[in-house]
Structures are given as structure tokens and as C-alpha cells.
C-alpha positions, 0 to 999 in steps of 0.5 A: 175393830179389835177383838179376840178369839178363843176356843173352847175343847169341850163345845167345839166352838171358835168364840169371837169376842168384839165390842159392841161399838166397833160397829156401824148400825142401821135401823132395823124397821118396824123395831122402833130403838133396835140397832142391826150390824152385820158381821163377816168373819173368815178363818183360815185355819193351819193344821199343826205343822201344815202350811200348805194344808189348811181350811177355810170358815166363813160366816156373816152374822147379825147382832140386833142391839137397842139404841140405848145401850150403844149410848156411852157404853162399850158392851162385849159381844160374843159370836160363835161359831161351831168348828171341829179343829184337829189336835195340837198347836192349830194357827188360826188366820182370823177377819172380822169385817164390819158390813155395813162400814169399812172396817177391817181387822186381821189378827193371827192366833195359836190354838192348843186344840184338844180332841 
């Protein structure tokens, strides 16, 4: 369950980039070869040079893709997420969690935030 966060200054938006493969998917009903996994992401993030004074961001979201391209591929995914983040040197505690399976990931960034 591998993946990699950005953030972007201008929009204003945590980027969360994870393969497509990564997941387990259902059937979603009455999409006849549409797959839906659901994702959960939570960030703790840590001002710059404050520890005990962080914030926490948590959203789960649904990525429908068709059957046919899960096939022998390991296409990228791209989640965003809206996140006004101070200035400076922000680390960010990230944990992508696969709903519909077991799998766990928690990877530890350093943003330079920008205003």
C-alpha cells in the first residue's frame, strides 16, 4: 500500500498518490465491470517547531475504476485534498488505510509550506 504525498502552495491541497493495485475492490451494482475501493486517509500535521500543537485531517474516499484496467496494470491515483497548512518546515503523519482490506500504510513527511 505504498504511496507518496505532496503539497501543492498554490492550490492549497495535500496530493496523495497511491497505485491503483494497492487496493481490494467490489462490485459496485448496476455498473456492469465498474470497480469501487474506499480509502481512508488521516494526517496529523505538526507546525513548524511545534509538537505537542498539531491538528488532525481525516477523510475516507471512493475511487470507482473499471475492471478492465485493474488487468495487468499499475495505473496511479491521485487524491486531493483541500488543507491550509502554516508556513514553514510542517511535518505530516500520513495513513492510508484500504477499507475494504487489511492494508495499513504510515509514511512521515516534511513539507516546505509556503503562504
Amino acid at each position: 500500500l505504498d504511496f507518496d504525498l505532496e503539497y501543492d502552495n498554490k492550490t492549497r491541497e495535500v496530493e496523495i498518490v497511491v497505485g491503483t493495485k494497492n487496493f481490494n475492490y467490489e462490485e459496485v451494482p448496476g455498473e456492469s465491470g465498474t470497480m469501487m475501493a474506499k480509502i481512508k486517509v488521516d494526517l496529523i500535521v505538526y507546525p513548524p517547531g511545534q509538537v505537542e500543537n498539531f491538528f488532525k485531517f481525516s477523510e475516507v474516499k471512493s475511487i470507482k475504476i473499471q475492471k478492465d484496467n485493474l488487468l495487468g496494470k499499475n495505473a496511479a491515483v491521485s487524491l486531493n485534498f483541500p488543507l491550509e497548512l502554516p508556513a514553514g518546515k510542517v511535518k505530516i503523519d500520513a495513513v492510508v488505510t484500504d477499507i475494504l482490506g487489511d492494508a495499513v500504510q504510515r509514511k512521515f513527511f516534511t513539507i516546505n509550506s509556503k503562504k
